[in-house]
C-alpha positions as CSV (number, residue, x, y, z in Angstrom):
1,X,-31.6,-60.8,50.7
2,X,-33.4,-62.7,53.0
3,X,-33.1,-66.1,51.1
4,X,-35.4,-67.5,48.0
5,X,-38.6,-68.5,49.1
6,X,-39.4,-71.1,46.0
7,X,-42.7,-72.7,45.8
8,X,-44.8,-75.6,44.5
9,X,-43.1,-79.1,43.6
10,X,-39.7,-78.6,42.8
11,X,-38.3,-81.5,40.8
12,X,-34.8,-80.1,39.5
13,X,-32.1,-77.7,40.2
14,X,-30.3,-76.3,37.6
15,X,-27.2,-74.2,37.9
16,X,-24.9,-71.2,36.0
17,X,-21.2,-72.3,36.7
18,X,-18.6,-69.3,36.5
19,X,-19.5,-66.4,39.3
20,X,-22.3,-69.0,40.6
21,X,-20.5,-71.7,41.8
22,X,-17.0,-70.2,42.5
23,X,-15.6,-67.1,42.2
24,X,-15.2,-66.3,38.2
25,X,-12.3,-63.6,39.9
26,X,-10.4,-66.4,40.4
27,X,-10.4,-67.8,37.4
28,X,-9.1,-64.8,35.5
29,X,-6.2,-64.9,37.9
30,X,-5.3,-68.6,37.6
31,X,-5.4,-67.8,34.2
32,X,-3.2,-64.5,34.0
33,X,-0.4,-66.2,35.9
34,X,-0.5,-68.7,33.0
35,X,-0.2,-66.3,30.4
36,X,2.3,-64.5,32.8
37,X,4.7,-67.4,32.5
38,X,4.5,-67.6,28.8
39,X,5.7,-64.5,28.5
40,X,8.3,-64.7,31.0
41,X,10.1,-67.5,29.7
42,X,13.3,-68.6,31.4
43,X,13.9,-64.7,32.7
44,X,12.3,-64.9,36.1
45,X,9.4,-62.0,35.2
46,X,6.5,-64.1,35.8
47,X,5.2,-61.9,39.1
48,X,6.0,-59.2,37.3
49,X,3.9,-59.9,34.1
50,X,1.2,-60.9,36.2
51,X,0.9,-57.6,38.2
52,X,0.8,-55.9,35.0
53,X,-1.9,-57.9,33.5
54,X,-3.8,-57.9,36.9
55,X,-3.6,-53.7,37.3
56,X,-4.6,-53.6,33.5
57,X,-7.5,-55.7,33.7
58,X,-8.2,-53.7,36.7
59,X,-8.0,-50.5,35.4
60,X,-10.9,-49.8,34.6
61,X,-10.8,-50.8,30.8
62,X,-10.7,-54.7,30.5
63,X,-10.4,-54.4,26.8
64,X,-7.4,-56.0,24.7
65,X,-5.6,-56.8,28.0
66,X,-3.1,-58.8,26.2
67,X,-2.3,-56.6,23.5
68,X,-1.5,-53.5,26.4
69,X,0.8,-55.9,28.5
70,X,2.7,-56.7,25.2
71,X,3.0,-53.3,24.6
72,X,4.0,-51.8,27.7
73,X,6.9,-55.4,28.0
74,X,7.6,-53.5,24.3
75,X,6.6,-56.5,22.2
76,X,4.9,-56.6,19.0
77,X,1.4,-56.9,20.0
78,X,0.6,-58.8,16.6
79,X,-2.7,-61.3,16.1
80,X,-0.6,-64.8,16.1
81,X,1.3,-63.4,19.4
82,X,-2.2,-62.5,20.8
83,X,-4.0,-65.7,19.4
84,X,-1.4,-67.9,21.6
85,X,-2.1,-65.9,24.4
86,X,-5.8,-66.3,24.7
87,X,-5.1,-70.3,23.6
88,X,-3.4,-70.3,26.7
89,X,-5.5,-68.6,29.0
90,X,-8.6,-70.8,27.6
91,X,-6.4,-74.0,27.4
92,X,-4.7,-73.9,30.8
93,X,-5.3,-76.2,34.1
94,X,-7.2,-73.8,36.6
95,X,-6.3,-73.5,40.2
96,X,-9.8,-72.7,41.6
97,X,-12.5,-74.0,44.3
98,X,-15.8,-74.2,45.0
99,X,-17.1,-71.7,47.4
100,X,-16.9,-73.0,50.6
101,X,-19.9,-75.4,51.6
102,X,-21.0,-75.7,47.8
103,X,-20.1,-79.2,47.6
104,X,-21.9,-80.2,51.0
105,X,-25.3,-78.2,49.6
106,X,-24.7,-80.0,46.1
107,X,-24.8,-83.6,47.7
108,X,-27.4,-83.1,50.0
109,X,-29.9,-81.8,47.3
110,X,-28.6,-85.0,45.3
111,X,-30.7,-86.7,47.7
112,X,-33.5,-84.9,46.8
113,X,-33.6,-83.3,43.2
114,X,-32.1,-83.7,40.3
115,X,-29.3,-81.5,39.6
116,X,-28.3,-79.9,36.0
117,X,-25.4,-77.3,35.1
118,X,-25.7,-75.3,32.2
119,X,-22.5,-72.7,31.0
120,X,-21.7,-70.5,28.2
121,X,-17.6,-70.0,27.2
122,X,-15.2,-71.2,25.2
123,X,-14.1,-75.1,25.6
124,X,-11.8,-77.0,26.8
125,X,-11.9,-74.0,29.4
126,X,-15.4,-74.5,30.6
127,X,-14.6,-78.3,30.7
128,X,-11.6,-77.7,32.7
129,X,-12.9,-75.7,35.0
130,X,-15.5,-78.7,35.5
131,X,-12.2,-80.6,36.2
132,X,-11.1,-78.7,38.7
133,X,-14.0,-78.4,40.4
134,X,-14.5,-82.1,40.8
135,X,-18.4,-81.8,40.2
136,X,-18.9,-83.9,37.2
137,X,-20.0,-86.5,39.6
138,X,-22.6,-84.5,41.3
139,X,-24.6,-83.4,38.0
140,X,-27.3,-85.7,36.5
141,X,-26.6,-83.3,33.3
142,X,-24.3,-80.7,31.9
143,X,-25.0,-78.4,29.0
144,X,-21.7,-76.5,27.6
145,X,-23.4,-74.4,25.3
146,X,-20.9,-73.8,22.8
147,X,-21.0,-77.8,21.7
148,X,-24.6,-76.7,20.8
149,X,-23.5,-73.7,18.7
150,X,-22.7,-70.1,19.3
151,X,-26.1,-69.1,18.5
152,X,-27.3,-71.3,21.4
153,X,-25.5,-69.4,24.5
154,X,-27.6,-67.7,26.8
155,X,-30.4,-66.4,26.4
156,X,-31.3,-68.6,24.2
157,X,-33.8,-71.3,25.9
158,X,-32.6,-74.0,24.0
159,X,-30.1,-75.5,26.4
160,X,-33.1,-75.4,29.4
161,X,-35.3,-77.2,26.6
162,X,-32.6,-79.9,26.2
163,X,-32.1,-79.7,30.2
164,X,-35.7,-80.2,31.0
165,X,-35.9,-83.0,28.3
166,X,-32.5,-84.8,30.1
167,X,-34.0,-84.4,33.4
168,X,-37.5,-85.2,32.3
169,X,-39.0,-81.9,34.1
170,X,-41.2,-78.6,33.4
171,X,-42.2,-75.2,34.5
172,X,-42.0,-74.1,37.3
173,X,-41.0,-77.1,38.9
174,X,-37.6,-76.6,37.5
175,X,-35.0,-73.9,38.9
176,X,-32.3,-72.3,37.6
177,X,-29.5,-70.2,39.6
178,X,-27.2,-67.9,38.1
179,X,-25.8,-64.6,38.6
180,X,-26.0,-62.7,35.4
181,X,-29.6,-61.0,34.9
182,X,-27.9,-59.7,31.8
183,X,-28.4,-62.8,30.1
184,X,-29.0,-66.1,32.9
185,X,-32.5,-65.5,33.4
186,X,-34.2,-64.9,30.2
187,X,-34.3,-68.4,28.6
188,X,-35.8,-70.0,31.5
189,X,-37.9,-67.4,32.4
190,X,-39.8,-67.4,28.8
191,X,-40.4,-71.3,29.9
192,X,-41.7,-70.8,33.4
193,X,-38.9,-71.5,35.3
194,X,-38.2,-70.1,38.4
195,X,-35.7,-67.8,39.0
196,X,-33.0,-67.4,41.2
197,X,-30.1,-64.8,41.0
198,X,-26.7,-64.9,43.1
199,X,-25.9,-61.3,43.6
200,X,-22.1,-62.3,44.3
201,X,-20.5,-59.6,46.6
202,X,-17.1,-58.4,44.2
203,X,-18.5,-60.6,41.1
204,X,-18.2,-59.6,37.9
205,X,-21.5,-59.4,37.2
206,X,-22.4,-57.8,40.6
207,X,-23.9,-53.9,39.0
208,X,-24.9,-55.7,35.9
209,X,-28.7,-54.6,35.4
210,X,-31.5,-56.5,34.0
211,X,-32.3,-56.7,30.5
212,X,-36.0,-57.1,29.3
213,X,-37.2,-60.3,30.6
214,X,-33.9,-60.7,32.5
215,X,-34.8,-60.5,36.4
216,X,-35.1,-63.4,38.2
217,X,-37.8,-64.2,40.4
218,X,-35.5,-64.1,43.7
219,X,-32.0,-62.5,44.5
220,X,-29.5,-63.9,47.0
221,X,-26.4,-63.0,48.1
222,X,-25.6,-66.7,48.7
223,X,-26.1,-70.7,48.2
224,X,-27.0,-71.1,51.0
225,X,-29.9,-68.8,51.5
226,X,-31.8,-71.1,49.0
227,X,-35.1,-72.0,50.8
228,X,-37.2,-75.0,49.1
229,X,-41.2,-74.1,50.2
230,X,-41.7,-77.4,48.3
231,X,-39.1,-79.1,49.6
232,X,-41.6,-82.0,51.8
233,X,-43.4,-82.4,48.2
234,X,-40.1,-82.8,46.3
235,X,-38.7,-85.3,48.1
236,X,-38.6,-88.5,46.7
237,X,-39.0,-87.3,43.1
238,X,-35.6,-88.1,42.3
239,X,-35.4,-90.9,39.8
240,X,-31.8,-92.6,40.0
């Protein structure tokens, strides 16, 4: 992974967030010690209950995490108890950070393009995890899929349709970056976009192997390796 070579006039930048941006790891964690001191309460078990939840999700099986942790505390693992959990693991304030240099890369290419996010999950979490981050300022637009409907997550291409509308670009002048050639890739592939994956090192999607129509055009292993071959046509583009 030498670095994306992309070519032609690119106009717009658009990002994944979770595993793209940051480290998705570290959101599970942040998470898990929420849910960790739930269950504790006033007894003091928080470290505990978060080691068991973090060796259960790392066992191999990331299945019904909750409902193992309650049954190995001996707890009635019942759907209300389990429901509250997961509220509190979507609902919580996440301690996370960008990758290091991430923000400097996202304001110089301000300069240049315009900059879209788009993410799938479950809100308020995806919004807090926005919030966290402090990079609301830094997008032009964001898409959180699920306020366009389930049906609309990735791969569906309608949230690049409704990016390339809000950032008034096309093709292959557009580019989007994720890491999941599961699923990131296909939408904007089908509408000439190019491609870029970020093969995170430990991610969660690391081994995850292309679908039909999922590869990206270029793989890097990170940010920083983008390379703009149209970067002296680009510039100036930006409309503020």
């Amino acid at each position: 992974m030498n670095g994306a070579g992309l070519k032609g006039s690119i106009e717009a930048l658009v990002f994944d967030l979770d595993d793209t941006l940051y480290p998705e790891m570290d959101y599970v964690w942040s998470g898990y010690r929420a849910v960790a001191a739930r269950l504790a309460g006033a007894d003091g078990a928080a470290d505990k209950i978060f080691g068991m939840l973090k060796a259960t999700f790392e066992s191999g099986d990331r299945s019904r995490v909750f409902n193992r942790v309650l049954e190995q505390l001996g707890r009635a693992a019942d759907g209300q108890v389990v429901a509250e959990l997961v509220s509190v693991y979507r609902c919580h304030r996440p301690v996370i950070q960008l990758d290091d240099g991430v923000r400097e890369l996202l304001e110089g290419w301000r300069d240049e393009y315009r900059l879209g996010l788009i993410t799938d999950g479950y809100l308020p979490g995806q919004r807090l995890k926005v919030e966290a981050l402090g990079i609301e300022d830094l997008f032009d637009k964001i898409i959180y899929t699920e306020q366009l409907g389930r049906e609309f997550w990735k791969p569906s291409t309608r949230a690049f349709e409704l990016m390339s509308e809000a950032l008034d670009c096309a093709g292959d002048s557009c580019v989007y970056v994720g890491d999941n050639c599961g699923k990131d890739f296909i939408g904007p592939n089908k509408l000439g976009w190019q491609t870029v994956r970020f093969k995170r090192a430990g991610g969660i999607n690391e081994n995850v192997q292309a679908v039909e129509g999922g590869d990206a055009g270029e793989v890097i292993g990170c940010l920083g390796e983008l390379v703009f071959n149209g970067r002296q046509e680009a510039r100036g583009k930006r409309q503020k």
